[in-house]
KEKE-3310 file (N, C-alpha, C; in steps of 0.2 Angstrom, whole numbers, plus 5000, padded with zeros to 4 digits):
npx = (5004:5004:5007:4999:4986:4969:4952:4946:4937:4940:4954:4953:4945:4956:4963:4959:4949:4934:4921:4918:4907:4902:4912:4908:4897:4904:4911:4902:4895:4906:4917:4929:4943:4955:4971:4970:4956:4939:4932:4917:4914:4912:4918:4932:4952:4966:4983:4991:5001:5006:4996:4988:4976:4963:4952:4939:4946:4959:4973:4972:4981:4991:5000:4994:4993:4985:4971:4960:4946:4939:4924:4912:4900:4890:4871:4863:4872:4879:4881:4888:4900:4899:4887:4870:4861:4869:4870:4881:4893:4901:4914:4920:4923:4935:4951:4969:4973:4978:4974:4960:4946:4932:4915:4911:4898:4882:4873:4859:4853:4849:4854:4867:4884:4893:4903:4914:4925:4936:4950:4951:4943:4941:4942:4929:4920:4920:4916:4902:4896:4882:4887:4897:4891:4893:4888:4880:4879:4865:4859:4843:4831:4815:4796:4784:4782:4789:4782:4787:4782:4782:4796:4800:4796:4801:4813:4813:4811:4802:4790:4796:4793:4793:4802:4809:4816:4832:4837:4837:4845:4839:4837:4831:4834:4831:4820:4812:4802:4787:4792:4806:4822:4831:4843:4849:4855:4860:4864:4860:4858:4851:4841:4837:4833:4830:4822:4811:4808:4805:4796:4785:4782:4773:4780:4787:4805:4813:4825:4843:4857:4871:4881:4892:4903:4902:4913:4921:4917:4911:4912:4919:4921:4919:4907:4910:4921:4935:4945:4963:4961:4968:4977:4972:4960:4954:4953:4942:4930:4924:4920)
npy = (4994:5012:5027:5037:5047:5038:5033:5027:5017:5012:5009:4998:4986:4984:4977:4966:4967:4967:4967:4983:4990:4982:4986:5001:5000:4994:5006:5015:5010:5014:5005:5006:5015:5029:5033:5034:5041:5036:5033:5039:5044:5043:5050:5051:5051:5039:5038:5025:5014:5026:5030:5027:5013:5004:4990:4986:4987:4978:4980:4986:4977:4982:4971:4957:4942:4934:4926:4911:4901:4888:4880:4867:4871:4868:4864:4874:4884:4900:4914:4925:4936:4935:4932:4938:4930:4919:4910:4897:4901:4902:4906:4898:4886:4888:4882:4884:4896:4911:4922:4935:4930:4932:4926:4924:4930:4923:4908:4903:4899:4885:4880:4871:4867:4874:4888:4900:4908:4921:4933:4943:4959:4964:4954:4947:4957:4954:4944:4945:4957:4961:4963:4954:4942:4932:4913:4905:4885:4875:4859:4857:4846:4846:4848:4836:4833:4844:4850:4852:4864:4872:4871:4878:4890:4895:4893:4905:4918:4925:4935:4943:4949:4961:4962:4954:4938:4936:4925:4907:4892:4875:4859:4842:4831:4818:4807:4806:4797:4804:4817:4827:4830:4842:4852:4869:4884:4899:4917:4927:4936:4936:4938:4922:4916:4904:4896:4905:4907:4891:4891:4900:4893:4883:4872:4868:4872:4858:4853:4859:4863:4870:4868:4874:4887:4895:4885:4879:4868:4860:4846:4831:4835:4833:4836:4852:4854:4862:4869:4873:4887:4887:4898:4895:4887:4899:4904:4897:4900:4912:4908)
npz = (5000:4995:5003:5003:5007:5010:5010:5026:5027:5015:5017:5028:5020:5010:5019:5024:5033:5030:5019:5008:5010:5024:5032:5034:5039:5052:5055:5056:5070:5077:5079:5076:5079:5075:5074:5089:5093:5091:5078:5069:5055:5035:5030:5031:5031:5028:5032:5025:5033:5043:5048:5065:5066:5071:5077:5086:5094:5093:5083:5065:5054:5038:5031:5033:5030:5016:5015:5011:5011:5008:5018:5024:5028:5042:5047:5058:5061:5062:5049:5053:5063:5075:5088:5094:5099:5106:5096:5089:5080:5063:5059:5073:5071:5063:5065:5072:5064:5059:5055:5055:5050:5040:5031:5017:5012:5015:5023:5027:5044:5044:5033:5022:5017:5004:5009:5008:5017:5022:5022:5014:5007:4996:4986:4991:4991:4977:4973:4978:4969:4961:4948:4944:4940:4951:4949:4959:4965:4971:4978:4982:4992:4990:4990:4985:4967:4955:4940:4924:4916:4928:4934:4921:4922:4935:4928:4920:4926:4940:4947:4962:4979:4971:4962:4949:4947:4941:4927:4930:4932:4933:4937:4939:4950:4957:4960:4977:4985:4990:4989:4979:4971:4967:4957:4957:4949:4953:4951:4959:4973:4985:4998:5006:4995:4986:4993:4993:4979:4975:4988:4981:4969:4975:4981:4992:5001:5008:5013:5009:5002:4999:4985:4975:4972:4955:4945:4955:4967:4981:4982:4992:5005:5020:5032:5043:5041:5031:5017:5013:5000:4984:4971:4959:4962:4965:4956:4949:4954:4946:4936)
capx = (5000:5006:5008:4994:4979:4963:4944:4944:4935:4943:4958:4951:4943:4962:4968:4957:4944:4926:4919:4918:4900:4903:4917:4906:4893:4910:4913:4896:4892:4908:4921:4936:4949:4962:4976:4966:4950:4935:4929:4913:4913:4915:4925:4938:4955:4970:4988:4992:5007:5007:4990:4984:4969:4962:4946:4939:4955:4965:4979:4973:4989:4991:5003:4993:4994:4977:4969:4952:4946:4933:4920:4908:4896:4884:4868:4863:4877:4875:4887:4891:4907:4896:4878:4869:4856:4875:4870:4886:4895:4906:4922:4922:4925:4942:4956:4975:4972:4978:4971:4955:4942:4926:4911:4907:4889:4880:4870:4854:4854:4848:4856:4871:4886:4900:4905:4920:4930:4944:4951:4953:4939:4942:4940:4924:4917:4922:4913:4895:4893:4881:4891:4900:4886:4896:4884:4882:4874:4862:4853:4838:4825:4807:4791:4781:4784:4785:4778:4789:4781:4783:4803:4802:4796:4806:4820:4814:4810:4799:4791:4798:4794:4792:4806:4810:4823:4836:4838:4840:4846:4836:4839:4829:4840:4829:4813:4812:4795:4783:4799:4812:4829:4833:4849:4846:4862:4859:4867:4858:4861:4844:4842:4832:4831:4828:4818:4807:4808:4801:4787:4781:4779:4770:4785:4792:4811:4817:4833:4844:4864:4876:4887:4897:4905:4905:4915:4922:4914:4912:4916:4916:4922:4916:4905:4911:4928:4938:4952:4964:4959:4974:4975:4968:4954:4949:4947:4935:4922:4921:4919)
capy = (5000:5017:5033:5042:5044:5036:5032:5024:5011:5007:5002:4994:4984:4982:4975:4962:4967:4964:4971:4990:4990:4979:4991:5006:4997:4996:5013:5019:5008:5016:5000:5008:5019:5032:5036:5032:5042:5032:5036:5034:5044:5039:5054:5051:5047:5038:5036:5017:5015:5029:5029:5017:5011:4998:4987:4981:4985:4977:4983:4986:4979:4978:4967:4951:4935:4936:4917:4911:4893:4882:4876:4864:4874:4860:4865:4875:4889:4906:4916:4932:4934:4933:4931:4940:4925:4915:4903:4895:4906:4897:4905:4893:4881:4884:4881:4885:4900:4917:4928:4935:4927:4932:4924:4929:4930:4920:4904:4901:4893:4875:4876:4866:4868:4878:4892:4903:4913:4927:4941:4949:4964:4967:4948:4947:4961:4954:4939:4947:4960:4958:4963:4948:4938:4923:4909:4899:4878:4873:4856:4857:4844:4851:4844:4837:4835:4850:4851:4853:4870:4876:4873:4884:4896:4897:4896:4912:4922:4923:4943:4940:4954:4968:4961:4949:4937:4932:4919:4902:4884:4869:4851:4836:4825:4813:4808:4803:4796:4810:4822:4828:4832:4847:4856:4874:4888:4907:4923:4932:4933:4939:4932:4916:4917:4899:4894:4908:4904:4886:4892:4903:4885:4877:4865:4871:4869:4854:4853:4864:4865:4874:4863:4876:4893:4894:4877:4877:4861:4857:4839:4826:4838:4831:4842:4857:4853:4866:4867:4880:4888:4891:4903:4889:4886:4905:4907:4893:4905:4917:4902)
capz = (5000:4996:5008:5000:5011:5007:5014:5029:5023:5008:5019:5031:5017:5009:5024:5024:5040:5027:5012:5010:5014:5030:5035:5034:5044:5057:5057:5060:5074:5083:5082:5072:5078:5071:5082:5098:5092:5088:5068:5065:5048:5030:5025:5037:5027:5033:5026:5024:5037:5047:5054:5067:5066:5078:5075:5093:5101:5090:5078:5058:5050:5031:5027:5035:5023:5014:5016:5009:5015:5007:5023:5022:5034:5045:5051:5066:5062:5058:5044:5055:5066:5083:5088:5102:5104:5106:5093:5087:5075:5056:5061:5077:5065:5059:5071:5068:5056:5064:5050:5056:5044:5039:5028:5012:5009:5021:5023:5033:5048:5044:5026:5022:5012:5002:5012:5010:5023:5019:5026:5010:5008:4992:4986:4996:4988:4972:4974:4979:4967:4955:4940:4941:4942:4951:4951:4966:4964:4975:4979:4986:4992:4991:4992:4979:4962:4952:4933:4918:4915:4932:4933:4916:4926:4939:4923:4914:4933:4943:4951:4970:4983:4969:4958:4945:4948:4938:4923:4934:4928:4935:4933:4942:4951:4956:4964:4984:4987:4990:4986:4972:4973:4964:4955:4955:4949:4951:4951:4962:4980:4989:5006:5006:4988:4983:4996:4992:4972:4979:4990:4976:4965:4979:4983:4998:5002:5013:5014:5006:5004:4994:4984:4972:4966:4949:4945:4962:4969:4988:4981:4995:5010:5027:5035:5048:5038:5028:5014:5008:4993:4981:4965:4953:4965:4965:4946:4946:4955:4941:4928)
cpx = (5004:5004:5002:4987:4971:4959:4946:4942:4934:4948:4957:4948:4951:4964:4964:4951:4937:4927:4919:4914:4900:4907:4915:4902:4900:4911:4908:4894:4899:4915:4928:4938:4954:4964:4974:4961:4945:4933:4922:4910:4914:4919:4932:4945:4960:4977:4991:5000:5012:5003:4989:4978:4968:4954:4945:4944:4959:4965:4976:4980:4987:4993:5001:4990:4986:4976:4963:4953:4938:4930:4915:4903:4889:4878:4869:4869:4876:4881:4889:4897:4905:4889:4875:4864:4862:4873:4877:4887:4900:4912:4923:4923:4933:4945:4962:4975:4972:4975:4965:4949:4934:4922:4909:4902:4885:4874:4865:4855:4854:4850:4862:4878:4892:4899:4912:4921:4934:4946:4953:4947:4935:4939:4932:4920:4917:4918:4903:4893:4890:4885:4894:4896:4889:4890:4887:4875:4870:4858:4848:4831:4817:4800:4788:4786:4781:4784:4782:4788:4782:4791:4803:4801:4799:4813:4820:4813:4807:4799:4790:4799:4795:4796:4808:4816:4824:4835:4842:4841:4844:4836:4834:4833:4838:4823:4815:4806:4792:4786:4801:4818:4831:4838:4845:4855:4857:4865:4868:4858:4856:4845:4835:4829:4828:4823:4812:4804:4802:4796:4783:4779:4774:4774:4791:4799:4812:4821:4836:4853:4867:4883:4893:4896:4905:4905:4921:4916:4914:4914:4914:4918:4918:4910:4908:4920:4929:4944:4953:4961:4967:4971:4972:4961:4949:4947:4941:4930:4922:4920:4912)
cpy = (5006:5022:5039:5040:5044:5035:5027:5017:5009:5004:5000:4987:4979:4976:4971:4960:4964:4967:4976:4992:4988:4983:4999:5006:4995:5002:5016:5017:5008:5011:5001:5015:5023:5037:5035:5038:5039:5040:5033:5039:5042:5043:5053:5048:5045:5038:5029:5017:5019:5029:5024:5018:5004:4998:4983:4981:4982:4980:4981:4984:4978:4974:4958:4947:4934:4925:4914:4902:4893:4878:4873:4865:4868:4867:4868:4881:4894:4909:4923:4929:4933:4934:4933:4935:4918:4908:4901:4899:4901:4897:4899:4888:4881:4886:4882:4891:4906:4922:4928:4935:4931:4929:4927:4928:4926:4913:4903:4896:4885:4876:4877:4868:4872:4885:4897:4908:4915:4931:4945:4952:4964:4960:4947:4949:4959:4948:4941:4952:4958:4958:4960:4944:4931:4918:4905:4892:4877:4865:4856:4850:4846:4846:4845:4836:4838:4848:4854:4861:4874:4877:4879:4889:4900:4900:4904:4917:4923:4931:4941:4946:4960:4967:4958:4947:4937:4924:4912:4897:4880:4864:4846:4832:4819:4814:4804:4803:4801:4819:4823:4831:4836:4850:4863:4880:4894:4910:4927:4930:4938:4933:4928:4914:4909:4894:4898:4906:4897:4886:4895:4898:4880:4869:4867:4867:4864:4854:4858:4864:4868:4872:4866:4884:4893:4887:4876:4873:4860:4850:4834:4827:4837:4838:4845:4856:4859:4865:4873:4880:4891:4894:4900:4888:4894:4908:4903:4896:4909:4914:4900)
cpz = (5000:5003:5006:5002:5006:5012:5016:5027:5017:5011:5023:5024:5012:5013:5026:5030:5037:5022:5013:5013:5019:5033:5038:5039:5052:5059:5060:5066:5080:5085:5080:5076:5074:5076:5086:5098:5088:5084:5066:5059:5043:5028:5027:5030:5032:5027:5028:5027:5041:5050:5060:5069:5070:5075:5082:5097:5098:5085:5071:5053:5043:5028:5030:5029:5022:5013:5013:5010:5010:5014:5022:5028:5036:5046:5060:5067:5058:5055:5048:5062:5075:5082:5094:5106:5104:5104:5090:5079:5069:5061:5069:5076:5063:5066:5067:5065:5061:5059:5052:5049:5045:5034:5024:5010:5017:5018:5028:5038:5047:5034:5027:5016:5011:5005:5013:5015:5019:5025:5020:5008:5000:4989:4985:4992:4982:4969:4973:4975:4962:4948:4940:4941:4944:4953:4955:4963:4971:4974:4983:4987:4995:4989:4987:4972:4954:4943:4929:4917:4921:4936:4926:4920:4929:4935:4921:4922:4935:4947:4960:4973:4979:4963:4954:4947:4941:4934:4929:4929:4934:4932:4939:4943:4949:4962:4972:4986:4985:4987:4981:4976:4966:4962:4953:4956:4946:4953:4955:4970:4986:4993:5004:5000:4985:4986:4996:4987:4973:4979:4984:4972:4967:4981:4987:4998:5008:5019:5010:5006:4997:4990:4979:4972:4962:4949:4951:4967:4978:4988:4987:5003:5014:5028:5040:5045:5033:5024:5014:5001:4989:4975:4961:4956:4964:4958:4942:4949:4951:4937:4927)
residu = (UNK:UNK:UNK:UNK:UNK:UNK:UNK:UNK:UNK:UNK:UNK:UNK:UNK:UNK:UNK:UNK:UNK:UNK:UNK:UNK:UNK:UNK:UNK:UNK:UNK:UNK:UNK:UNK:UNK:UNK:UNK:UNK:UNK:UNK:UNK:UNK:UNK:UNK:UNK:UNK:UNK:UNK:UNK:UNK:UNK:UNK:UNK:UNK:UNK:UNK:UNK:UNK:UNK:UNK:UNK:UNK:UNK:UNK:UNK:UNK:UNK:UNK:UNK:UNK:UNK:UNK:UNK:UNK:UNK:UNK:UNK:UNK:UNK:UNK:UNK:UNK:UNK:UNK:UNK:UNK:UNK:UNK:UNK:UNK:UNK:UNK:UNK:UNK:UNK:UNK:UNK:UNK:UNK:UNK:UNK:UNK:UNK:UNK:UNK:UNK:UNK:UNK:UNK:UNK:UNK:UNK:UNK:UNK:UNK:UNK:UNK:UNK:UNK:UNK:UNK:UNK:UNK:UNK:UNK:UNK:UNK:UNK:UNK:UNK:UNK:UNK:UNK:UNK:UNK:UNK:UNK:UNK:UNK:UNK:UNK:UNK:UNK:UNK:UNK:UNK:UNK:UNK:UNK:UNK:UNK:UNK:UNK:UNK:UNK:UNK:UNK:UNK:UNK:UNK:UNK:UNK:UNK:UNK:UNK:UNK:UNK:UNK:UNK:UNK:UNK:UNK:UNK:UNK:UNK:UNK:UNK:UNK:UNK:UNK:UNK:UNK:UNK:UNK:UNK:UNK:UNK:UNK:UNK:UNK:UNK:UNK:UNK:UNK:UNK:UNK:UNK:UNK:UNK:UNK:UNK:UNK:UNK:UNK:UNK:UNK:UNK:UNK:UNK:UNK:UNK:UNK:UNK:UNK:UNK:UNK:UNK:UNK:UNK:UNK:UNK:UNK:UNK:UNK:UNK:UNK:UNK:UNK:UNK:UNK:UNK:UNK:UNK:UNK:UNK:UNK:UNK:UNK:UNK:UNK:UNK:UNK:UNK:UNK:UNK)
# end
């Protein structure tokens, strides 16, 4: 990082604390320092290794080794970094790992699956913006079996809460009794999105887990289990 000061929450964001957006969300609610004054504006500049900035009492550094992990998040765990009804939180999950991680995007409680951690900001964000449209894979088991015409539907989009989604891909796995088991890949990254998609068809969600990035695969990854991700691994999320 240069000596040329910048927004507050852009290096925090650099230096691998959350997205820009979730940084901004830090500053305003009073948790960042500069020079031993809390900052909760967005104008605020700093200069990248003369300031210090402290997040929670600890030191902002920026040359901390940027890491991104593959988790295969269980049930019963929530994607932010603490929980005030002290439900069990992901990062309790990895062990070893000094880099402080965060969750990119989030997963519902009772759903399952591919989950990354970072500490890179920038990354993160780069992940979740629409304009990259990274699609995520889901299987889902839902009730009933739905009508040829009403997976078209859900293909071409469906108006949800005011909005049209996005062009989806659905496949039929297979049937389970009274059930189906489902492949569905979107783009879009609304909360509860495909269990709402679902309910709107009359074939509510089940189960639910998150099996890819792009063509990055959770594969045969245990559950509450983790890998590194290397550079190979990270361009198969924008594929």
């Amino acid at each position: 990082m240069s000596n040329t000061p910048i927004r507050l929450q852009k290096y925090l964001a650099q230096c691998g604390v959350a997205s820009r957006r979730k940084c901004e969300k830090l500053i305003a609610s009073g948790r960042i320092t500069v020079d031993g004054t809390v900052v909760m504006e967005m104008g605020k500049k700093v200069i990248p290794g003369k300031s210090r900035v402290t997040w929670d009492g600890k030191s902002v550094k920026s040359k901390e080794k940027v890491t991104y992990l593959l988790l295969n998040k269980p049930k019963g765990y929530v994607t932010t970094l603490s929980d005030p009804q002290g439900r069990p939180v992901v990062v309790s999950l990895i062990k070893n790992v000094s880099a402080r991680l965060f969750p990119v995007g989030r997963l519902d409680l009772d759903t399952e699956g591919a989950l990354i951690l970072t500490n890179d900001g920038q990354f993160a964000q780069k992940v979740q913006h629409p304009s990259h449209e990274t699609n995520k894979t889901y299987e889902a088991l839902i009730k009933g079996h739905p009508r040829r015409a009403a997976i078209a539907t859900l293909e071409k989009g469906i108006l949800l809460e005011g909005k049209m989604t996005a062009p989806a891909k659905i496949a039929l796995l297979s049937r389970k009794g009274d059930n189906s088991l489902i492949r569905i890949t979107i783009h879009e990254g609304r909360k509860r999105q495909v269990k709402k998609m679902f309910a709107h068809s009359g074939h509510p969600v089940l189960h639910l887990k998150r099996t890819a990035y792009g063509k990055l695969f959770l594969g045969n990854l245990p559950s509450g289990k983790y890998r590194q991700l290397d550079f190979r691994d990270l361009k198969k999320i924008f594929l």
